[in-house]
Wavefront OBJ file of the C-alpha trace (Angstrom):
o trace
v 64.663 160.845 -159.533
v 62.033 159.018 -160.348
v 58.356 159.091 -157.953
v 55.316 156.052 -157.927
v 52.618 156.630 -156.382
v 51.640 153.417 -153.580
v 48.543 154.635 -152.554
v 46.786 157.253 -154.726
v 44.086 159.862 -153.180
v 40.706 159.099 -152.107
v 38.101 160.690 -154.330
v 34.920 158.782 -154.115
v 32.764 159.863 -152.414
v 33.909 163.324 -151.598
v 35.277 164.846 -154.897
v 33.163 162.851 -157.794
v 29.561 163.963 -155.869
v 31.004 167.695 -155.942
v 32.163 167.619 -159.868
v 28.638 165.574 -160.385
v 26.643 168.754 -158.938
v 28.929 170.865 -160.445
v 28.428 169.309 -163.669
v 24.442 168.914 -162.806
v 24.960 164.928 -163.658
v 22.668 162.773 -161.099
v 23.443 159.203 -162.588
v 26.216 156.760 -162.266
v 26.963 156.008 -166.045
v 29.904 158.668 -166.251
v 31.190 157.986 -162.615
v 34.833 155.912 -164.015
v 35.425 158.584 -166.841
v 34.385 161.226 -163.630
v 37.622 159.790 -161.634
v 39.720 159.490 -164.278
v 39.148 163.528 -165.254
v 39.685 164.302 -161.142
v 42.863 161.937 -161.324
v 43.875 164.262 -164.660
v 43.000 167.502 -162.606
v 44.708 166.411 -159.600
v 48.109 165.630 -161.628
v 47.503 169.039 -163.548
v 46.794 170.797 -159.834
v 50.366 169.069 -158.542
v 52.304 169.934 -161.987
v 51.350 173.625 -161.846
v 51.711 174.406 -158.326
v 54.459 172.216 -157.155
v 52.475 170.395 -154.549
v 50.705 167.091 -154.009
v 46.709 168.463 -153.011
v 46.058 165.176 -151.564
v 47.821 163.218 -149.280
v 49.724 160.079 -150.903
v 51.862 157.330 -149.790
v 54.574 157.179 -152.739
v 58.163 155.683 -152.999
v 61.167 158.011 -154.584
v 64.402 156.467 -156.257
v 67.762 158.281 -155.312
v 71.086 157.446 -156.054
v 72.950 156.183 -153.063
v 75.253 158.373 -152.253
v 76.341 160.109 -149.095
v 75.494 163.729 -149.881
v 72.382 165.458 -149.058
v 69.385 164.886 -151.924
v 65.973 166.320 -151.714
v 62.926 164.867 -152.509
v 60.786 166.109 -155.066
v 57.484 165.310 -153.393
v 56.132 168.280 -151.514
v 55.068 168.662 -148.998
v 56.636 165.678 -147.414
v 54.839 164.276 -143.605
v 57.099 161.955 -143.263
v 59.649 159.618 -144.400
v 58.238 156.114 -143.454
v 61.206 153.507 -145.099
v 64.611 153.460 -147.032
v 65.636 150.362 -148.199
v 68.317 149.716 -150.075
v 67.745 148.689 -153.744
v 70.099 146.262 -155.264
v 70.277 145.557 -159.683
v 68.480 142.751 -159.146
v 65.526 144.235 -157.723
v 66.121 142.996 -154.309
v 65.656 145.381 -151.342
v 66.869 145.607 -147.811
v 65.330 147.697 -145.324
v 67.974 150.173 -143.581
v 68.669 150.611 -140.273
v 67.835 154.044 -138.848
v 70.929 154.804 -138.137
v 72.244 154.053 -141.154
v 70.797 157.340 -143.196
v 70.164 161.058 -141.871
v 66.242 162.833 -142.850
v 65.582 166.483 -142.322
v 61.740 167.104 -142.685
v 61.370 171.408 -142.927
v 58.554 173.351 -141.814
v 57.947 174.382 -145.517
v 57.468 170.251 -146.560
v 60.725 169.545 -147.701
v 62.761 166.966 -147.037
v 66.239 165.487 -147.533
v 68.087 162.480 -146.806
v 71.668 161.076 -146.990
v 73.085 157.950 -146.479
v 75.529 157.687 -143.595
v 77.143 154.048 -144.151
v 79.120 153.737 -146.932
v 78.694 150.479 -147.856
v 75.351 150.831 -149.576
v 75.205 150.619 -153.027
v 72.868 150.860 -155.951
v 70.092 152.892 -155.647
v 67.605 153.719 -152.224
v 63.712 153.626 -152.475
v 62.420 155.829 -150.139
v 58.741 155.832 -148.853
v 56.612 158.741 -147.698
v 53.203 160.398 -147.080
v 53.195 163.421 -148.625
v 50.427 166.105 -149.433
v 48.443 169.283 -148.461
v 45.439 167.479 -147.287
v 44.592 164.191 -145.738
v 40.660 164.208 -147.364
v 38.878 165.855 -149.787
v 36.619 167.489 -147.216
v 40.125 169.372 -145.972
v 41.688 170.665 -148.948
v 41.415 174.164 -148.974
v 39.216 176.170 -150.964
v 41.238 177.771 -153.748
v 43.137 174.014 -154.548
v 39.815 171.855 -154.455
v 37.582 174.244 -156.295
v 40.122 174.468 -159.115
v 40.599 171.084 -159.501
v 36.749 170.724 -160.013
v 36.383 173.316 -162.277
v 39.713 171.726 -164.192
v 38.342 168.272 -164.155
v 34.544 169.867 -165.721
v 36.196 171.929 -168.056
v 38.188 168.877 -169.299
v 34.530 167.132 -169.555
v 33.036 169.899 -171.463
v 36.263 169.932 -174.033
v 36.464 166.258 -174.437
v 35.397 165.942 -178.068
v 37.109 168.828 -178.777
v 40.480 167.623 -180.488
v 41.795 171.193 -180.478
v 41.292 171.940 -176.670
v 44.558 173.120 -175.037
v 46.139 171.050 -172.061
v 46.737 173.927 -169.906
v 44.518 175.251 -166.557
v 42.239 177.881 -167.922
v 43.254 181.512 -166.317
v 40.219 181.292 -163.703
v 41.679 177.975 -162.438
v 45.458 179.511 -162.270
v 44.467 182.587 -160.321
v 42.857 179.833 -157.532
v 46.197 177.919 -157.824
v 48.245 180.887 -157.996
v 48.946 181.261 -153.690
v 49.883 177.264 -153.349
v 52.720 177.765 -156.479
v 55.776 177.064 -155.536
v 58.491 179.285 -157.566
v 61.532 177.364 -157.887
v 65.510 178.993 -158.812
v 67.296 177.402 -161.392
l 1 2 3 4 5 6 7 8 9 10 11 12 13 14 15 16 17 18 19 20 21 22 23 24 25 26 27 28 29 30 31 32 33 34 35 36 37 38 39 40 41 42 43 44 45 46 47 48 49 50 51 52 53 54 55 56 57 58 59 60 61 62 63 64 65 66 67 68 69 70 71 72 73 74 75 76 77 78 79 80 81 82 83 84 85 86 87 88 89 90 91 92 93 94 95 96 97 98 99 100 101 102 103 104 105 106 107 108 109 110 111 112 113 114 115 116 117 118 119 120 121 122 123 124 125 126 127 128 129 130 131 132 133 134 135 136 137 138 139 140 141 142 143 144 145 146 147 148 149 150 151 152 153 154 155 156 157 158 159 160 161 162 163 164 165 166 167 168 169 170 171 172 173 174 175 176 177 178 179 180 181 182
């Protein structure tokens, strides 16, 4: 399964001015490296706890096949288009009726194709994600992030500094982790 995202997060103006005061910073030289550590934090948030903080519009690849598959984006708002995705790299919208979606109260979803003569692969389009702005993430996800996102400012000359979300920063994330059986 493989996930793009269509439209990424908003965080300007919301999430750089917080990691700016955080960070004490008051001038707009750093502002693009700024984003680009929130983007990193915001991946690392997702990775960790098994959920997109911010809402997203992103396409998923399946395999067209008529058994149930679940998405991997969590938690999923809604399923907005399948279309049918030939070799070429053609598409063709499908009909409603031509697929089944079940959207759960916990943000999963799943879809199957009901008409058997699609073939190749389906991209499937959704808005998915905890929070629709940066002002309405909840406390525990956005703090972390900005802590995440300074501490990776701090430790960028530092060759040696390990990928992974300092303890402080998993004990925030800690209640949005989703545990998943193998």
């Amino acid at each position: 399964m493989k996930r793009a995202i269509l439209v990424p997060p908003v965080l300007a103006p919301g999430a750089l001015a917080e990691l700016k005061n955080w960070l004490a910073i008051s001038t707009a030289q750093d502002d693009l490296t700024l984003l680009a550590l929130l983007g990193s934090a915001l991946d690392t948030c997702e990775a960790f706890t098994r959920t997109i903080p911010l809402m997203v519009e992103a396409e998923e690849i399946l395999s067209a096949n008529r058994a149930w598959q679940c998405l991997s984006s969590l938690p999923v708002h809604a399923i907005t288009q399948v279309d049918e995705l030939r070799p070429d790299g053609s598409r063709t919208p499908l009909a409603t009726g031509a697929y089944a979606i079940e959207l759960e109260a916990d943000g999963t979803a799943r879809l199957r194709l009901l008409s058997p003569a699609v073939t190749g692969r389906l991209a499937v389009r959704i808005t998915a994600g905890v929070a629709a702005s940066w002002e309405a993430l909840p406390d525990g996800l956005r703090h972390g992030i900005i802590r995440l996102a300074a501490h990776y400012y701090r430790q960028r000359d530092n060759a040696e500094a390990n990928p992974s979300p300092p303890a402080a920063i998993a004990a925030l994330w800690s209640p949005w982790r989703r545990i998943r059986l193998i």
